[in-house]
C-alpha positions as CSV (number, residue, x, y, z in Angstrom):
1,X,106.6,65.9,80.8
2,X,103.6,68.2,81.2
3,X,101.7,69.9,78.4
4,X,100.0,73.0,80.5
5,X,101.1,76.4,80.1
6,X,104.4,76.3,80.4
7,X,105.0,73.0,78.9
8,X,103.3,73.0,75.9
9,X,104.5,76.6,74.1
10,X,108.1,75.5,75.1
11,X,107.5,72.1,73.5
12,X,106.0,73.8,70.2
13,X,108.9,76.1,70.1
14,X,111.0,73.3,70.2
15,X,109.4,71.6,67.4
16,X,109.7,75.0,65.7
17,X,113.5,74.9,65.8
18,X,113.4,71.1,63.9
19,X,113.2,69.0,66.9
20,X,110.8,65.5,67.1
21,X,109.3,66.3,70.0
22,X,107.2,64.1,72.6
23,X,104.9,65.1,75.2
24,X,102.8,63.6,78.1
25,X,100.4,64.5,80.6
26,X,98.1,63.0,82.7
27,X,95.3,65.7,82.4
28,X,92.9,64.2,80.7
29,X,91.6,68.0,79.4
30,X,94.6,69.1,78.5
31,X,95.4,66.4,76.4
32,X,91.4,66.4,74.5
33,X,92.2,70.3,73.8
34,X,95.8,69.9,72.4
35,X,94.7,66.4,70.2
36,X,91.3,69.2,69.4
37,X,93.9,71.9,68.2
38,X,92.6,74.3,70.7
39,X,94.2,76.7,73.2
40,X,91.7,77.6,75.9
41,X,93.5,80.6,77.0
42,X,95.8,83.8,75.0
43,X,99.3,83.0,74.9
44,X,101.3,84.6,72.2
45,X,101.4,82.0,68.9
46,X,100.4,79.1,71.0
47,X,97.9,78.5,68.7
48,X,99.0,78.9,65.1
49,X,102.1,76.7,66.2
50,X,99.3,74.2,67.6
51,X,97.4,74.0,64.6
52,X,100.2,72.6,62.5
53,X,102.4,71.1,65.2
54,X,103.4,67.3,65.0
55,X,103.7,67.2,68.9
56,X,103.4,63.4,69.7
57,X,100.8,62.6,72.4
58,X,102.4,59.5,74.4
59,X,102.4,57.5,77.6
60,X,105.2,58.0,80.2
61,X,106.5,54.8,78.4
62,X,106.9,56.4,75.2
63,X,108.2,59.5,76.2
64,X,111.0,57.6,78.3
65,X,111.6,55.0,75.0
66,X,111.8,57.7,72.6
67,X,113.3,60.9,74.2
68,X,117.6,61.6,75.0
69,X,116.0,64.9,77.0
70,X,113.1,64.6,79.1
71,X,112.2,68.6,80.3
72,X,109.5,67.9,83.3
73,X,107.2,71.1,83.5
74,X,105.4,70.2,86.0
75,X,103.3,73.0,88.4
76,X,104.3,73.1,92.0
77,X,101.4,75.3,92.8
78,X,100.6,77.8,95.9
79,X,96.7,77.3,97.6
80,X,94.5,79.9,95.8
81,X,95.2,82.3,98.8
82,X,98.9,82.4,98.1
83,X,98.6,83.8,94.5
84,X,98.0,87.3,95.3
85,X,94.2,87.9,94.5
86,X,93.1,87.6,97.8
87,X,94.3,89.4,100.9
88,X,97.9,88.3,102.4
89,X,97.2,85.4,104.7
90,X,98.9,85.5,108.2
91,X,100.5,82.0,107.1
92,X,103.2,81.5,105.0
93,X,103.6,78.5,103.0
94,X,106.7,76.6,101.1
95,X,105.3,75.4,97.6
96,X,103.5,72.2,96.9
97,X,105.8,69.5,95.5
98,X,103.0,66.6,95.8
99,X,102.6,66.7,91.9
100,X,106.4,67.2,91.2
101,X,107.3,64.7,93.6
102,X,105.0,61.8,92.1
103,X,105.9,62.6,88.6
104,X,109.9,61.9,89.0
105,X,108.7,59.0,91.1
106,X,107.0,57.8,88.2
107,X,109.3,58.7,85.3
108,X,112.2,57.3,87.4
109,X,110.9,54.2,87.5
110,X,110.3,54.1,84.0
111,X,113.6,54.8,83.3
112,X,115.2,52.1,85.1
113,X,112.7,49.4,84.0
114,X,113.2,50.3,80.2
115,X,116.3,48.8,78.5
116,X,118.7,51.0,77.3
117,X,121.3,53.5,79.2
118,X,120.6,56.5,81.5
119,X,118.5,59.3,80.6
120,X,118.7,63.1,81.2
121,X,116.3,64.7,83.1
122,X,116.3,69.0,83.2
123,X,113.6,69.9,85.7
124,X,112.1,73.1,84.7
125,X,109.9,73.9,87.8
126,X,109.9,76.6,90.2
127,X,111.2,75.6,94.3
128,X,112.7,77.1,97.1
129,X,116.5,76.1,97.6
130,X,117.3,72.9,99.0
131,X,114.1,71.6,97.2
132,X,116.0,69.2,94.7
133,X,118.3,67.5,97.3
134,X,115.6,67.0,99.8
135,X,112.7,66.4,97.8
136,X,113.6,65.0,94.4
137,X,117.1,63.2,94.7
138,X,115.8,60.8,97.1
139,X,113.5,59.4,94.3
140,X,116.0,58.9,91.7
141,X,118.2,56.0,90.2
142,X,121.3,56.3,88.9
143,X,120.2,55.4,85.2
144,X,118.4,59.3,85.7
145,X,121.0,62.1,84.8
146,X,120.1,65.1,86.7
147,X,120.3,69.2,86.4
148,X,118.0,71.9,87.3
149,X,117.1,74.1,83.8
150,X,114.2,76.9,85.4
151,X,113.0,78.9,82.5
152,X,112.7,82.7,82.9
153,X,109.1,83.5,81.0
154,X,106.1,85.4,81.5
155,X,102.9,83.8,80.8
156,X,101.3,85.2,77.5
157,X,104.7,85.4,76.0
158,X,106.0,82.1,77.0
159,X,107.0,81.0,73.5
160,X,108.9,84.2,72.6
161,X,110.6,84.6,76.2
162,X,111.4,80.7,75.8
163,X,113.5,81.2,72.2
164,X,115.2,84.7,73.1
165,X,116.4,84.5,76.6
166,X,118.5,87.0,78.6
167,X,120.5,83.7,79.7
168,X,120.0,79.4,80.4
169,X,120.1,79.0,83.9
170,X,121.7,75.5,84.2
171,X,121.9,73.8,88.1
172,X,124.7,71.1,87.4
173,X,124.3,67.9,89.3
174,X,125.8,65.4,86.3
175,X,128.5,66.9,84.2
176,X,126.9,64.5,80.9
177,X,123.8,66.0,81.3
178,X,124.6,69.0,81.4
179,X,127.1,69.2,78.3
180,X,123.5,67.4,76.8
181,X,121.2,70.5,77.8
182,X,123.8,72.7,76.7
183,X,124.2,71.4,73.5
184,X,120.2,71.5,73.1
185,X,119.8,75.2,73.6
186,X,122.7,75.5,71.4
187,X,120.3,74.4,68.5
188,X,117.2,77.2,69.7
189,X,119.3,80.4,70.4
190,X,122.6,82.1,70.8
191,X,121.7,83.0,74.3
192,X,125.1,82.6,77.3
193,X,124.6,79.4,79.7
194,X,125.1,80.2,83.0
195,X,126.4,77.1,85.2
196,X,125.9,77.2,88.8
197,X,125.0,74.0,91.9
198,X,121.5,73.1,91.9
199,X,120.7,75.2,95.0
200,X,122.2,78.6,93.7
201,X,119.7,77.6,90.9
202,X,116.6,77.4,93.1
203,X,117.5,80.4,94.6
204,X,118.2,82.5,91.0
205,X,114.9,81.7,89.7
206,X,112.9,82.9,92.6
207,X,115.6,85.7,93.3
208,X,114.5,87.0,89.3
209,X,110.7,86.8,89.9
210,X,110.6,88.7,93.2
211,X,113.0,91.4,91.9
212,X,110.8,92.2,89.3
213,X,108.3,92.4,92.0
214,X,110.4,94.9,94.2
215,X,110.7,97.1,91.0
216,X,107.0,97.2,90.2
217,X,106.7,98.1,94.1
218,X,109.0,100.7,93.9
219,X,107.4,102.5,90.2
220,X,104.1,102.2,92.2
221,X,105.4,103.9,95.5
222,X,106.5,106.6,93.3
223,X,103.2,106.7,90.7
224,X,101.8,107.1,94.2
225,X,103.9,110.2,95.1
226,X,103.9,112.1,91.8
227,X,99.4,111.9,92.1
228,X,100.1,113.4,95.5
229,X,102.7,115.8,95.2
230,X,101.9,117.2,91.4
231,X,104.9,115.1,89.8
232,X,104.9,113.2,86.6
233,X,105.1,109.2,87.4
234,X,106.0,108.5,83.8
235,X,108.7,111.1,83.7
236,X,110.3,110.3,86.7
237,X,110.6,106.2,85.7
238,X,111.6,107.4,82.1
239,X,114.5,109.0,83.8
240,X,115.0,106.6,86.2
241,X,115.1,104.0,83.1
242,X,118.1,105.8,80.9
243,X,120.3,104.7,84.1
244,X,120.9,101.5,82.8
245,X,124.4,101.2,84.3
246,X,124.3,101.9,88.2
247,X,120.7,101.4,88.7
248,X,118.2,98.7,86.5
249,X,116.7,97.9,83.0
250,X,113.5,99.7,82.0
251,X,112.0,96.6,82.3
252,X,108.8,96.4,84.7
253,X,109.5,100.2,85.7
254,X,106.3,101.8,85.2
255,X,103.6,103.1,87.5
256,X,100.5,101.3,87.2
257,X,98.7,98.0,89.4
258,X,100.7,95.2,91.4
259,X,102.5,92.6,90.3
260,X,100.2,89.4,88.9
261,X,100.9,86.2,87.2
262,X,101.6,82.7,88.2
263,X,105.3,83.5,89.4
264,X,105.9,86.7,91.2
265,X,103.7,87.4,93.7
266,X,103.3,83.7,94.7
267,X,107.1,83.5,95.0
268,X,107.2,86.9,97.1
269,X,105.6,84.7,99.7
270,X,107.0,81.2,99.3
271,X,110.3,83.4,100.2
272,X,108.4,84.7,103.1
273,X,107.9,81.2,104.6
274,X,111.7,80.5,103.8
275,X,112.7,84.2,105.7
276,X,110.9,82.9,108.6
277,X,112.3,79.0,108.4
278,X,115.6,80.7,108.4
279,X,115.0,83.3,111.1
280,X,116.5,85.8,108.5
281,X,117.0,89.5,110.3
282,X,113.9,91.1,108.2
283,X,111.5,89.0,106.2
284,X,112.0,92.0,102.8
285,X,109.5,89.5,101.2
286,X,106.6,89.9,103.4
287,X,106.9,93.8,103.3
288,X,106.8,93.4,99.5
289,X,103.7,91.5,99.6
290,X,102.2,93.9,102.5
291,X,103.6,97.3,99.9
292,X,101.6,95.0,96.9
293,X,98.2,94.8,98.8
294,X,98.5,99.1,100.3
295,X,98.9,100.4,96.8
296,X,95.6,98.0,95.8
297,X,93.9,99.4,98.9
298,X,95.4,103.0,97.8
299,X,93.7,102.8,94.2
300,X,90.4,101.5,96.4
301,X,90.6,104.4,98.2
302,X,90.3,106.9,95.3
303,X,87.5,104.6,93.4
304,X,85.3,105.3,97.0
305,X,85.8,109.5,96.8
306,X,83.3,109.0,94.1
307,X,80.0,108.0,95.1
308,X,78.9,106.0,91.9
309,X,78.7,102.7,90.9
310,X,82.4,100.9,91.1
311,X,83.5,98.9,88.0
312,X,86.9,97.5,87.8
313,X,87.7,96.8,83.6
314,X,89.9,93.8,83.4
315,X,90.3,90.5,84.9
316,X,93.7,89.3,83.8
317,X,97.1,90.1,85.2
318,X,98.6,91.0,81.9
319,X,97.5,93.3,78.9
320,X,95.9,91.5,76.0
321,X,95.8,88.3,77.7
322,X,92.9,86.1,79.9
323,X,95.4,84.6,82.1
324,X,94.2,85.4,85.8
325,X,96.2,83.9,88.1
326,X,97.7,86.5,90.8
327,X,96.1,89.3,88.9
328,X,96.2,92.3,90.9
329,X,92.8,93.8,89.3
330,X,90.8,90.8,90.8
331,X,92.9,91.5,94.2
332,X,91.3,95.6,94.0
333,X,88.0,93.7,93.0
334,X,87.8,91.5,96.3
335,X,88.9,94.5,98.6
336,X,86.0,96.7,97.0
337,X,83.8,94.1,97.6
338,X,85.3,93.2,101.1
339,X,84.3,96.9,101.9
340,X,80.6,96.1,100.8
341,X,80.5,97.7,97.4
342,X,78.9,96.2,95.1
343,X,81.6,95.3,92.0
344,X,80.8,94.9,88.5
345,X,84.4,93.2,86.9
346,X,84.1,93.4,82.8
347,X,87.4,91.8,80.9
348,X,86.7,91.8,77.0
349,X,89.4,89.2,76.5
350,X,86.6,86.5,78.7
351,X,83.7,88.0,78.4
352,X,82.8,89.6,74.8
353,X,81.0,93.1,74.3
354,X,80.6,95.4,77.1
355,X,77.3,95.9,79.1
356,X,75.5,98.6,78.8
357,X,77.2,100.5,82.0
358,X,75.3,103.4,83.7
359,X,77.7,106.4,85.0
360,X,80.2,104.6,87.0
361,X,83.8,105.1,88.4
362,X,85.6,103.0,86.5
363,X,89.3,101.9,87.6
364,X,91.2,100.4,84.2
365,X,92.7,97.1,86.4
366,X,94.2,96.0,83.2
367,X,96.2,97.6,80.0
368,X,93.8,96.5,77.5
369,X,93.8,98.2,74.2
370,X,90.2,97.6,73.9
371,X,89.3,100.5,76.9
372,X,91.1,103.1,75.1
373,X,88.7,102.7,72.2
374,X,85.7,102.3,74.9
375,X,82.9,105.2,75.2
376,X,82.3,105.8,79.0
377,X,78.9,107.1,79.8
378,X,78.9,110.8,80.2
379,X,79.1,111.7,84.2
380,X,81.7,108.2,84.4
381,X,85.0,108.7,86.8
382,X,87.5,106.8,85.0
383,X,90.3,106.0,87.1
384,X,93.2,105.3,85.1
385,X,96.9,103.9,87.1
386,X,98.5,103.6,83.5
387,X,97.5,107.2,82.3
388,X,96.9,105.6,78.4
389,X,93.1,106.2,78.7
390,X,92.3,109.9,75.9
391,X,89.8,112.8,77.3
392,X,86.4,112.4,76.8
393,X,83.6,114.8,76.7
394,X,81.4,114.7,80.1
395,X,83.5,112.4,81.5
396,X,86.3,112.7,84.0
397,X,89.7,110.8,83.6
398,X,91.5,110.5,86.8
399,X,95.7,109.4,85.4
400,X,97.1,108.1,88.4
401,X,100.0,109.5,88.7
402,X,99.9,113.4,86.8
């Protein structure tokens, strides 16, 4: 239930593993570009496994009438101020649950006015703790078997991260559904099931997404240190990276921009809003979020010791993707231009060739291959936070960092 971007590759990858799988949404666009075979963004085999998929486009009746496991993937979204491409607001806000809240209304009562016996419902969306049992168990009936199953994926690779899992997160409210969920995943990968309440849950997935957050914080702090203290960023987190024991995985330990994507940095501040609900001792969330937005401004700083034309290169938050929600590169983009520069933003991945630029200082916002292969314009700055971009004659190559 939901066929956007997190629904839809986890419902092909299904299919991929021999399942007859269903699908609904009430997005009349997403549905013509699915029954069209098209994908209208990059996500990682998306749309091979379209082209030849047998997904089956219903009604909510169908997908009730046809369906033992009903996954609901539906967005419980921040305001466009809350993704991280804009400066932090003052305000913090909990996530909206409007469009959550109306679709188990909905498939609820569609389960208790179709014959037959109960149905298990695993709601995959991302809330704050204390979300389920306030907002969604109130609209339930006992013919709807509950658990909380929040997927741990990154946008771009959502198929892949959906089929090869570090572990299934698995919020228990009915002991039946759950052995049912469990014996799902089971069938797609060998991955452990860990079983907690539905609250611990809540607070796991967002707990996940912001930690990756503090580590990116953290390899940027120090990228920052090494360009200001002659210190090599990438050897630093390399070593940093073979203590895999008392200290972290390499994972998302790398100097480079701030974190981006549809999870992290808009969970950073729905955790804020909860830090200040509680009246925790220090909101650790906010200074995340604050550390997020000074190393943009930092990187804005060194683009404005040059006195040329400022171009940011990339518009997405990932590498090799055109995905751009929370993307930190527009973030540096909207400073610059809050500071009264004029900003050029080129991503090849949205908008085809490049222009023809004049000399420029460049700032590479996001990993692309494509702008290692690019010819600056002799008397260019290129300003480069993930030190990948090769010399070039007459032009000078800042690696933030070395």
């Amino acid at each position: 239930m939901g066929l956007g971007k997190l629904g839809l590759p986890c419902a092909l990858a299904t299919e991929g593993k021999g399942h007859e799988v269903f699908g609904c949404d009430i997005n009349g666009q997403v549905l013509d570009c699915i029954r069209a075979r098209i994908v209208p963004y990059r996500e990682e085999g998306v749309q091979g496994a379209l082209a030849k998929s047998r997904l089956q486009i219903t009604p909510l009746s169908g997908l009730v009438s046809q369906s033992e496991i009903i996954f609901v993937a539906i967005q419980t979204p921040h305001e466009k101020e809350y993704e991280g491409v804009t400066r932090l607001p003052d305000e913090r806000v909990d996530f909206d649950y409007t469009a959550l809240r109306s679709g188990i209304k909905a498939l609820a009562e569609e389960i208790n006015s179709q014959p037959g016996g109960c149905r298990t419902v695993a709601v995959i969306s991302t809330v704050l703790p204390g979300t389920m049992e306030r907002e969604i168990k109130p609209l339930l009936n006992p013919r709807v078997r509950l658990c909380y199953n929040p997927f741990f994926i990154a946008m771009g690779t959502t198929m892949h991260d959906f089929l090869h899992p570090e572990f299934v997160l698995l919020g228990v409210e009915d002991e039946t559904a759950a052995r049912e969920v469990e014996s799902f995943y089971a069938t797609i990968h060998d991955a452990p099931v860990y079983r907690t309440g539905v609250a611990d849950a809540e607070l796991i997935k967002v707990a996940y997404n912001t930690y990756i957050g503090m580590k990116i914080v953290f390899a940027n702090t120090m990228m920052e240190i090494c360009h200001k203290t002659g210190a090599s960023s990438d050897k630093v987190t390399n070593a940093l990276r073979l203590a895999d024991k008392r200290l972290m995985s390499g994972a998302y330990l790398h100097g480079g921009m701030g974190d981006g994507g549809g999870c992290h940095p808009r969970d950073n501040i729905a955790l804020s809003w909860l830090a200040r609900e509680l009246d925790l001792s220090f909101d650790f969330f906010e200074a995340l979020m604050q550390a997020r937005e000074r190393q943009t401004e930092y990187l804005a700083d060194l683009m404005e010791e040059h006195a040329l034309p400022k171009v940011v290169l990339g518009k997405s938050f990932k590498p090799e993707s055109n995905i751009t929600v929370g993307s930190p590169a527009i973030l540096l983009a909207n400073i610059l231009t809050e500071r009264g520069h004029k900003v050029t933003a080129f991503d090849p991945h949205m908008d085809g060739d490049p222009p023809e630029f004049e000399p420029s200082v460049f700032l590479i916002g996001t990993r692309h291959a494509d702008f290692f292969r690019m010819r600056f314009p002799p008397g260019s700055v290129v300003i480069d936070p993930w030190r990948y971009i090769p010399d070039a004659e007459g032009v000078t190559v800042i690696r933030v960092g070395e």
